[in-house]
Every structure is written in C-alpha cells, then in structure tokens.
N, C-alpha and C positions, 0 to 999 in steps of 0.2 A: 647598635653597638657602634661606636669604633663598628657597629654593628651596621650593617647596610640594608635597606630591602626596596622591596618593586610593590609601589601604586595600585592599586587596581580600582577600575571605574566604582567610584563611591558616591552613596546621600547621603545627607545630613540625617543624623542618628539623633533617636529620642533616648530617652532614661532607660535604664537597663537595671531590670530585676534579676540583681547578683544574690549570690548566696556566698558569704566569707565567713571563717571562724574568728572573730573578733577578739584578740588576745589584753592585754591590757591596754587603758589607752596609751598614746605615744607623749614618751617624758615630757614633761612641762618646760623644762631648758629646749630640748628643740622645738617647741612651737611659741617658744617665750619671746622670740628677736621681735624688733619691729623695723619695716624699711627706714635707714638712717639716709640722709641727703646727702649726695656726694659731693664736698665741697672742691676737690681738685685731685688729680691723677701724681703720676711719678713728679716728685722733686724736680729741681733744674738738672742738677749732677745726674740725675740718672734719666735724660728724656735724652731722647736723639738727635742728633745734630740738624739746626735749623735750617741748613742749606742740603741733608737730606731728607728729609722730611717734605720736605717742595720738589724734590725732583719727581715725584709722579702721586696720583693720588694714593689715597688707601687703597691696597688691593689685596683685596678678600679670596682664598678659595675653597669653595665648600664641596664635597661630595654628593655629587647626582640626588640621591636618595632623599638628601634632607631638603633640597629645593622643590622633589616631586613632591612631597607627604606636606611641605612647609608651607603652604598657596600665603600668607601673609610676610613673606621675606621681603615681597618686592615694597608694602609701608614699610617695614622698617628701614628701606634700601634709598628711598625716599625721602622718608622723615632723615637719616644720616646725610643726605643731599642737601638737604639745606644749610646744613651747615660745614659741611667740607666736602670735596672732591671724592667718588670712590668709584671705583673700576672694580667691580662683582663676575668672578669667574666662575667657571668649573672645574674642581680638580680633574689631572691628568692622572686619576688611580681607577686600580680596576683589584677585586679581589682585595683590599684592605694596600694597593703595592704604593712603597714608597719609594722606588729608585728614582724616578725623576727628580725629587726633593734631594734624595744624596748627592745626585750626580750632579749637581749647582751649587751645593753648600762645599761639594770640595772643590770648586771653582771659584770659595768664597763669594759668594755670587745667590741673591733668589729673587722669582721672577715676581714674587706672592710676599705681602706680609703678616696672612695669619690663615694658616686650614680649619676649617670647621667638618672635622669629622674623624678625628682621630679617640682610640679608644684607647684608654690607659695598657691593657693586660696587654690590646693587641698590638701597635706598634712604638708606644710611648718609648721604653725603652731603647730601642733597636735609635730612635731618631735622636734620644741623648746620646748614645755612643759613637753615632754618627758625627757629631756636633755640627745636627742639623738645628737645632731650636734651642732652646735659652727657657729660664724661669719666664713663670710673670710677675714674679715680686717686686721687680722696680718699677712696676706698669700698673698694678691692678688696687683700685684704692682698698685701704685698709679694712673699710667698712662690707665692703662687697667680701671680703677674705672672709673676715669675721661672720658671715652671715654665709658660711656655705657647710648643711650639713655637714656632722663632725666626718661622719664615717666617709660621704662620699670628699671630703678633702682628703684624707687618709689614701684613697683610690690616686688621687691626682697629684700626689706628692712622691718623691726623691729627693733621699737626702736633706730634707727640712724644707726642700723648693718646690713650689707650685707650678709643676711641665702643663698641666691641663686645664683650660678653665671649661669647668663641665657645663654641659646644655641640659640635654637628655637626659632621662632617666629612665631605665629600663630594669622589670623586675621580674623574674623569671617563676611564673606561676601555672597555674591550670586554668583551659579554659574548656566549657563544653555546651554541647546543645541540649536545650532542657525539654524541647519538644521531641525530640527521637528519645531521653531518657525515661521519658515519664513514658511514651508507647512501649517503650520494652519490659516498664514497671519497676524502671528505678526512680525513689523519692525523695533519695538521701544525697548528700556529694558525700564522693570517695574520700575519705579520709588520711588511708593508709592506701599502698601501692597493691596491696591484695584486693582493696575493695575495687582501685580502677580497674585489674583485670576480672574481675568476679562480675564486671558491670560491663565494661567493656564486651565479657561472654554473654553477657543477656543480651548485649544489643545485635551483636551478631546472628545469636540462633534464634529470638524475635524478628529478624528482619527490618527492624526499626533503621537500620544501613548499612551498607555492608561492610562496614569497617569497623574496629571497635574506637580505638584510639589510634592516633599519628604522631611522630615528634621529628624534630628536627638531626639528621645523622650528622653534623656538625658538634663534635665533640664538646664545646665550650657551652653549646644550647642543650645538649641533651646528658651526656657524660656527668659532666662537672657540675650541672645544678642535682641531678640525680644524685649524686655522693654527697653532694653536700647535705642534701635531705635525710642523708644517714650521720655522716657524720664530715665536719668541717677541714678534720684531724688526716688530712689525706694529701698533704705535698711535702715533698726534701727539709731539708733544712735550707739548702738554696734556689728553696720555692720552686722546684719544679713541682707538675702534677704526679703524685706518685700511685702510677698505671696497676700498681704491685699491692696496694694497700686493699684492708680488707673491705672497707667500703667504698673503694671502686669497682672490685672486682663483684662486690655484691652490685653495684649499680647496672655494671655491665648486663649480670642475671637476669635481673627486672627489665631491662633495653628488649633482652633477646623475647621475653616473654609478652612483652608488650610488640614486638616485631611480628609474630609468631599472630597475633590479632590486627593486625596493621597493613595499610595499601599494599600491595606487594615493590612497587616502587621507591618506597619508602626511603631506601638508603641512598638513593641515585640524587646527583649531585644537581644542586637547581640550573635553572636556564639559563640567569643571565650574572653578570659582575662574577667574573671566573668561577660560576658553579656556589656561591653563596645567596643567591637571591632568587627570588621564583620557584623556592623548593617543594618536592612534592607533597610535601602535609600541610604547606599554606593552601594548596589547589586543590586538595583532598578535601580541607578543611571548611574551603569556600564553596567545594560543590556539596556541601551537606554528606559526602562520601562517609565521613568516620566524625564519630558523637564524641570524642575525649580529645584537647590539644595539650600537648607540653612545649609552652614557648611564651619567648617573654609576652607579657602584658599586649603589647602594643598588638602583637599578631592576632589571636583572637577578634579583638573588636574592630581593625581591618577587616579582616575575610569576614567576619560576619554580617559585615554593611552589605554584602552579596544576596543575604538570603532573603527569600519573602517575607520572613517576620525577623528583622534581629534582634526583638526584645528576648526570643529567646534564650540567647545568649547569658551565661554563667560564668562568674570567673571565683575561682577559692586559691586558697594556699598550695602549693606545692608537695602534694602527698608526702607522708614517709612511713618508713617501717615500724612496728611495734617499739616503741624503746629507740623510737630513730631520733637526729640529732632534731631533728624539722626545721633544718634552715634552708636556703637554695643563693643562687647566685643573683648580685646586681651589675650593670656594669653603666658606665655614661659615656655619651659621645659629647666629645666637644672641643677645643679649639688650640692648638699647637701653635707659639710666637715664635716665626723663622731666626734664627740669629744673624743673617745676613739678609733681611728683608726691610723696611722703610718704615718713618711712622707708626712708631712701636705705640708712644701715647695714643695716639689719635686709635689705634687697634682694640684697645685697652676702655676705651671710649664706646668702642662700637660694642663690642662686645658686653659689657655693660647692660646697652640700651637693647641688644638682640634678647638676651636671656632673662631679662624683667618686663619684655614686654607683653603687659594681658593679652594684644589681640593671637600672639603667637600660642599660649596655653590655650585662649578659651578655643581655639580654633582645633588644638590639640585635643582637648578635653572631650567638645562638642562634636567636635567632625566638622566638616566641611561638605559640602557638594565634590569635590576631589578627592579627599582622603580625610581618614580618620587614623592619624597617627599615634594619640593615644599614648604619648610619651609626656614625663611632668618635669618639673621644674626642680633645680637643683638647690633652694636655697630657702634657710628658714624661714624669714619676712612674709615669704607668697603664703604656702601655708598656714601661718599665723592671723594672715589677713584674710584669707578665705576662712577661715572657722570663726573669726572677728564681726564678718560681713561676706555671708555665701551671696556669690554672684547668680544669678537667674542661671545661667549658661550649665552651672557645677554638677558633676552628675554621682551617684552615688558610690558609683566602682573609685573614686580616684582614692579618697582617707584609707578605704580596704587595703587596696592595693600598696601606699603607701606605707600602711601598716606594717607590711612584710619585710620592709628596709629593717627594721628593728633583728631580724634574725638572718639578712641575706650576709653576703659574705662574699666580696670582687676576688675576682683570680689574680694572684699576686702577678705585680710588674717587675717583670727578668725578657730578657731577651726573647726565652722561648716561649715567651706567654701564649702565643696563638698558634705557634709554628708545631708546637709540642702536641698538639690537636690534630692537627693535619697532617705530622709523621708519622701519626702512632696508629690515624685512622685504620688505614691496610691491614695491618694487627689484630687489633679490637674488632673489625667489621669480622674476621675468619671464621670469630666465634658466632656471630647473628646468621650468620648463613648457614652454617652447620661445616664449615670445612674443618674446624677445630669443634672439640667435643669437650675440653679443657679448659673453661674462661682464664684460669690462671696462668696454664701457658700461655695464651694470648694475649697476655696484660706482661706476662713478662717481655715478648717480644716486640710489643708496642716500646715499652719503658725501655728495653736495650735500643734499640732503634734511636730512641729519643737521645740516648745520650752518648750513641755514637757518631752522632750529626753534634751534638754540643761539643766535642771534644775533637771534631775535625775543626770545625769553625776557630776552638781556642776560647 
C-alpha cells in the first residue's frame, strides 16, 4: 500500500498450485487496450520552465520498501541515465509520515520531484489539502491515462484530476498452507468465514500447527477487507468508515473469532516503519506457525518463499458470509508530483518507463533471489499482452488474483482515510481481548473517537 512492508531473505519461486473460485472471465473492454506508443508528453504551455528544469537533475523519492522488494529499479535507474540526469533517493517517511513533504511545500519549496509510494485512501488527500502536490494531467501522456484500469483510476482521482500515478497493485485475499491442511484433513478451501474457522479448528486440535489462522490488526488489512466481504455498504456519506454499521460490526465478530484461534501476539504492532511492517502474522506465517493468512496478495507468497516446500502454498478469494457481499479491498501504491518540485515532464517520463517495464513485473511475478513481491501492474495493455503472448516467467496465481479486482472496492480518499484506522484501533481492539463484551459498544466508541478527532482538526 501506500502500503509498506520488510524483505525477508528470499529464492526464486517456481509455479504455485493455487486453488481460486474462478468467477466469470474479466470483461473484454478491460483486457481489450493494446500498448499505444507514446509519441510526446505535456504540451509546451504546461511543461516547466526551461531554466528550471536544468537546475538539478530528476529527483525521485521512493519509500524504503519498494527499493527492498524492487532488486530491478537500479535498470530502470540506469536505462533513465542515459538519457537524462537523476538523483534517486530515499524518502524521509516512516509510518506512511508526510511532514517533511509539508513542511517545504509551505516553504514553497521541495527537495524531490515525484514520491513513489504514496497510497491513495492513506495519504493522498491529507497532501492535496496540504498543497503539497499537483495533478499529473498536464504531465502524463493521454494514452498511458487512457490505458489505466477503469476502477483503479477511479482510486487515483480527485475532483476529475489524476493525484496518483499508480504502480502496484495489491488485492486483499486468502492465503494458506496446503500441506498442514491436507494433514489436518481439510480438502476443500474455505469458502465462507465459518468454513475458515471450522478448519482453522481442525488444524489446531490435529496439531497440523499450532495456530489456526493470522491476519493483520491494522484495520485497513483486516477490518475493512473483512466488511467489505459482507458488504461494501459500510462508510458515511462523507466517506468515513462507518465503525457503527452492521457489517462492521459483524466483521469485528468474525476478527475476535478468528483471534480466539490465532498467535497470541497477533494484535501487537509490527517491528519496524512505526509498528506497520514486520507484523506478527507475516512471521507467524513464515514460521509455518498458523495454516490460514488474511492479507493482501503479495504477503502470502513472500513468507512462503521461507518454507521448505513453497509449492505448497494456496491462495483463493477472500471468504464471506452466507448471502455476504464477497467483495474485499484493493488499494495501489504509487507516485505523488510535488507542486514545488523540478522537471515535472521529464517525471512523467520516468514514470512512464518505471511502471511498463517487464523486467520490473516479471521480477514481481517470479520472485527473485531477494524478494518475491508479488505485486502487478496497473494497466490494461500489460494484461492484454500477457494473455496475447504468456511470457515463460507468468505464473498461474496472477489472472486468479487479478480476478478479484472485478469485485474489490479501495477505501474512499478523505482525509481520514488511514488515520480513521489507527483512532479507532483502541476501541475495536477492547472487544478482541475481551475487555468489552459488547462489539457494538466498541464500534461505537471507535466511530465517536473518529469523529471527535475530525471535528477538532476542522
């Protein structure tokens, strides 16, 4: 995401015999585009002044995470070298934080001309109101607009302007081990959220591991795709998350029940990048600890490059309840144009050549010797081209997984897209521990919470 995470010593992964529920195929308009050749960027009227533009190269900065999981940035960093200057950083964020970006932009002033790792729900907002960053409509050729799945441009829009040019893709699904499920004598993937605990209990009281499932206690990974899996019909009218509704509250339910079979650590906040990264169901999940994960895509077939065998490895759709909605969350990370930053074309340029380039997907797709990030591509053309002409490298989870775009659903972009998550957490957690006995009191006092922090801010 806008999402961050931590490496962990990785091989190169073979094929993976997934089990998905295959729903229709995916419309023929989105896999219809074909890559069109970019014949030029922003107009003259809207490029930046040529005498800024020269004052220092492109300067790119991307968040830790995508340069760990990313081992092919430094070709692309390279191939961009031949033909213009660029100075490639590291963002100074930690925790998703963007004060240093504020505190230069009301300086009118940035040190960077474009971050690569911003996520729509989580800070997107927060840096428009800031007037920290600018569309990329005067910057981004027409043809690349035109070719960015409907829905994820929908994610990356305000006000009819494109704040985001997406990378990543991340789909928040199920992931499990098929070798501890088959020794506990499950044959099936869980379908609905009663099967994961039904199976989840076999695994436990077979000893197949001691854990049944794990999920992520970051609300936006585990809350929010959970409700969504019931129903999508669960934020304000000015899109906050509504903590109150019935299918939060019922998702909450299913959290605690899934807790109640889960590491005992489970809710404690990860190691590293202010308590969001290194969390305890990624380590749980990499020590073969607990058979069932809920967390996007990408997580799963990291940790499992860990195990002795990671064919075993499974990934399905995102349970839900009897008569549930069965959709779940997506979200994309990807790249913020400073509005006081240099070389807006030339950015526009880069980015371009970052986010269409194979060796970056197939490296994603396959794994790598470093990481297996597992994260795909934002745009129809690629897709179309892979089912046009499957590359040796393409491995069977990505179509599945992609699949599930068709029913996810991004956390609307407001202010307290992510903050709303992290207030409420306190709240919401009282019930999984048992200090509240009430879910619905605890969802009310997450939700009052929420919006007495909205109403202080203004």
């Amino acid at each position: 995401m806008g999402n961050a995470f931590t490496p962990e010593p990785q091989r190169r992964l073979s094929r993976r015999q997934l089990l998905v529920e295959v729903g229709a195929p995916v419309a023929g308009g989105l896999l219809a585009a074909s890559l069109l050749p970019v014949t030029g960027f922003a107009s003259p009227e809207f490029a930046a002044p040529a005498q800024q533009a020269q004052a220092r190269p492109l300067t790119p900065t991307f968040y830790q995470w995508i340069v760990d999981l990313h081992p092919s940035l430094p070709q692309i960093n390279d191939a961009f070298k031949s033909t213009a200057p660029l100075n490639f950083q590291i963002a100074p964020v930690q925790g998703f934080g963007i004060d240093r970006f504020v505190a230069e932009a009301k300086d009118k002033n940035s040190t960077w001309d474009v971050y690569v790792g911003m996520t729509p729900f989580v800070e997107m907002s927060a840096l428009i109101q800031a007037d920290v960053i600018e569309p990329w409509d005067n910057y981004i050729p027409q043809d690349v607009l035109n070719d960015l799945i409907p829905s994820i441009r929908n994610e990356c829009t305000v006000n009819g302007k494109l704040y985001s040019w997406p990378f990543l893709l991340d789909i928040t699904l199920m992931g499990w081990n098929a070798g501890q499920a088959s020794q506990a004598g499950v044959t099936s993937m869980p379908g609905t959220w009663d099967d994961v605990l039904a199976d989840s209990q076999q695994v436990v009281t077979s000893g197949a591991a001691p854990y049944g499932v794990v999920f992520d206690a970051h609300g936006w990974r585990s809350l929010a795709p959970i409700t969504h899996s019931i129903s999508t019909q669960a934020y304000t009218s000015d899109l906050f998350f509504d903590f109150t509704s019935d299918p939060a509250v019922q998702a909450l339910q299913i959290m605690k029940q899934m807790k109640d079979l889960s590491a005992p650590n489970v809710l404690n906040p990860g190691n590293t990048d202010g308590g969001v990264n290194d969390t305890p169901d990624e380590n749980a999940f990499a020590a073969q600890q607990a058979t069932y994960f809920v967390k996007y895509q990408n997580a799963p077939l990291r940790f499992a490059a860990t195990w002795p065998d990671p064919n075993q490895l499974q990934l399905g759709p995102l349970p839900k309840p009897a008569g549930g909605e069965g959709a779940t969350v997506f979200w994309t990370t990807g790249a913020c144009l400073f509005k006081y930053g240099q070389n807006k074309d030339q950015a526009a340029q880069y980015m371009k050549q970052l986010t269409y380039s194979q060796s970056i997907w197939r490296d994603s797709i396959a794994g790598t010797p470093v990481a297996h990030p597992g994260q795909l591509p934002s745009y129809q053309s690629i897709y179309a081209g892979w089912d046009a002409q499957k590359p040796d490298w393409m491995q069977d989870w990505v179509p599945l997984v992609f699949d599930q775009l068709k029913v996810a659903r991004a956390i609307p972009n407001q202010k307290f897209g992510l903050t709303q998550f992290n207030i409420g957490q306190p709240y919401w957690e009282k019930y999984l521990t048992g200090e509240e006995s009430d879910p619905k009191v605890a969802m009310q006092a997450a939700f009052d919470a929420v919006q007495a922090q909205a109403k202080q801010s203004g």
